[in-house]
C-alpha positions as CSV (number, residue, x, y, z in Angstrom):
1,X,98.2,88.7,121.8
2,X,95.5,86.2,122.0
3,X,92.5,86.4,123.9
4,X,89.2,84.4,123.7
5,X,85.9,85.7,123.2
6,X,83.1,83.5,122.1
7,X,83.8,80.7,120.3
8,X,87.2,82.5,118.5
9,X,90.3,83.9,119.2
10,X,90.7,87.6,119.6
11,X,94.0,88.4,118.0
12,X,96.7,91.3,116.9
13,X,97.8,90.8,113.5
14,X,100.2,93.4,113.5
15,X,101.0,96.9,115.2
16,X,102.8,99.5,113.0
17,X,104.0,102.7,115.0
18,X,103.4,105.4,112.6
19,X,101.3,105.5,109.5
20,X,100.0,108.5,107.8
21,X,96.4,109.5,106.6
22,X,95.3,111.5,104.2
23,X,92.2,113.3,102.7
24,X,92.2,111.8,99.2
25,X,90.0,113.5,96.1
26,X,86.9,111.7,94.7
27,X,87.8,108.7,92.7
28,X,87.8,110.0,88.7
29,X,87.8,106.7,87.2
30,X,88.0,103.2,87.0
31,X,91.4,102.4,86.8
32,X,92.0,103.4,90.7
33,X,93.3,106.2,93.1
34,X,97.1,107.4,92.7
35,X,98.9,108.3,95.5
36,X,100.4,111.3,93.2
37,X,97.2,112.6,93.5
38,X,97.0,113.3,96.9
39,X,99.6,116.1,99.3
40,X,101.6,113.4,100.3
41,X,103.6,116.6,102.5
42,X,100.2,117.4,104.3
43,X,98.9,114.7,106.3
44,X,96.1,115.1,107.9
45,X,96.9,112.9,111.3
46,X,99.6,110.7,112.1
47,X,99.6,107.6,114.6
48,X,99.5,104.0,115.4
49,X,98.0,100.7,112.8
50,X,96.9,97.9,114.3
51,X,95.3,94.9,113.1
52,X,93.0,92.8,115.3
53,X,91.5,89.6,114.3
54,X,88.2,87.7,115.2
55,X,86.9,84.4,113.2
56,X,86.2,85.9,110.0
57,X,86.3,89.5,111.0
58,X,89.0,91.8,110.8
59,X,89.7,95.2,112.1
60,X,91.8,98.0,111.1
61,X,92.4,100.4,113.7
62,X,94.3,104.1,113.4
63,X,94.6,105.6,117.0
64,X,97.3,107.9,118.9
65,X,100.1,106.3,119.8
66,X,100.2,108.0,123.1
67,X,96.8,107.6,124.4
68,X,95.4,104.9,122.1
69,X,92.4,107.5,121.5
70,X,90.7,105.8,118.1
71,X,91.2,108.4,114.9
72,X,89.3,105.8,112.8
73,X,88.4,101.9,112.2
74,X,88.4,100.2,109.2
75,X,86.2,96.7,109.3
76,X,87.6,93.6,107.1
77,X,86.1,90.9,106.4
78,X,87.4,87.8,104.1
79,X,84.8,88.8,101.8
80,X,85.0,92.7,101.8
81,X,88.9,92.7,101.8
82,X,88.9,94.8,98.5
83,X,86.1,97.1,99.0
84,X,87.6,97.8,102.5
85,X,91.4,98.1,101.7
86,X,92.4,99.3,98.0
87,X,96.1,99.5,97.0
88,X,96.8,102.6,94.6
89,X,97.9,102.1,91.4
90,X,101.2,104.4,91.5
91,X,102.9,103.4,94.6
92,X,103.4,99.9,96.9
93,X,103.4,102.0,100.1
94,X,100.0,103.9,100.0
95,X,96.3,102.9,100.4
96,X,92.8,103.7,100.3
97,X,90.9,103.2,103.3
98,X,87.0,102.6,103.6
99,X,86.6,103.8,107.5
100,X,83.2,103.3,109.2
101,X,81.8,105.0,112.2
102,X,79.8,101.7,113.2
103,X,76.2,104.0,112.6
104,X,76.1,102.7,109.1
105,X,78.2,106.0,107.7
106,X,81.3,105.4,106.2
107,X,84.1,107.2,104.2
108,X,87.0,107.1,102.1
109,X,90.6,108.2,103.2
110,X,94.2,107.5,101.9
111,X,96.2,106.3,104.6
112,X,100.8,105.3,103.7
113,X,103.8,104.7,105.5
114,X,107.3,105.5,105.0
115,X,109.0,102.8,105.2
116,X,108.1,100.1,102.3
117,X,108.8,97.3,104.7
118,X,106.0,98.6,106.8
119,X,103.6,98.8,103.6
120,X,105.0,95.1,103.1
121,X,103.9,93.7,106.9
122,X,100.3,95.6,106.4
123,X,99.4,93.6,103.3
124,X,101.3,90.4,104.6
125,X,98.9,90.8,107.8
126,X,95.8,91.2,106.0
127,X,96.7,88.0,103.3
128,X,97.5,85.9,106.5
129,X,94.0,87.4,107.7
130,X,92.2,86.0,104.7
131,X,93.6,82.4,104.4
C-alpha cells in the first residue's frame, strides 16, 4: 500500500499476523541479549507487526490484530537500524526492540515469532528498508 505524503511515498513493508513480546532483563554485557534469557512461555502481549515506510524513516508498529489499537512503535531510521532493532545472539527468530512513546521516553522489550520464516520477512523488510 502506497500513499503520498509530502514529497515521499508512504508505504507497508510488511504485515505479520502474530508476533510475540516480551519483558526482557537488563542487558549484563556486551556480547548481547539471549533469547534463553527471557520466559519465552510468558508473553506479555501478542498481536499484529507491521512495517511502514517514509523517505528515510521507518516504523515498527505492534498493535491488536482485531482493533489495530497501538501496543507499541518502534522508529527506524537508516542510520539508527541497530540501536532500534537488535537480533539476540542465541536464536534467528527473536529480537530486541527499542520502543518509544514519541515524548522522548523510550524502552527496551524483546519481541519473536514462531515461525522462522516470519523472523526471516522481518529482517528482509527492514534490509530492503535500508538500501
Amino acid at each position: 500500500v502506497k500513499r503520498k505524503m509530502g514529497d515521499d511515498y508512504e508505504e507497508t513493508l510488511l504485515i505479520l499476523k502474530e508476533c510475540f513480546v516480551y519483558k526482557i532483563p537488563p542487558r549484563t554485557n556486551a556480547a548481547g541479549y539471549k533469547a534463553g534469557d527471557w520466559n519465552i512461555t510468558n508473553f506479555l502481549w501478542t498481536g499484529r507487526l507491521r512495517i511502514q515506510s517514509q523517505g528515510d524513516n521507518c516504523v515498527i508498529h505492534l498493535e491488536d490484530a482485531n482493533t489495530g489499537e497501538a501496543f507499541a512503535r518502534c522508529p527506524v531510521n537508516t542510520t539508527s537500524i541497530q540501536t532500534a532493532v537488535e537480533p539476540v545472539t542465541d536464536s534467528s527468530r527473536y529480537f530486541v526492540l527499542r520502543i518509544e512513546d514519541g515524548r522522548g521516553h523510550h524502552a527496551f522489550i524483546g519481541m519473536g515469532f514462531t515461525e522462522r520464516s516470519d523472523a526471516f520477512e522481518f529482517n528482509v523488510a527492514l534490509q530492503d528498508h535500508s538500501k
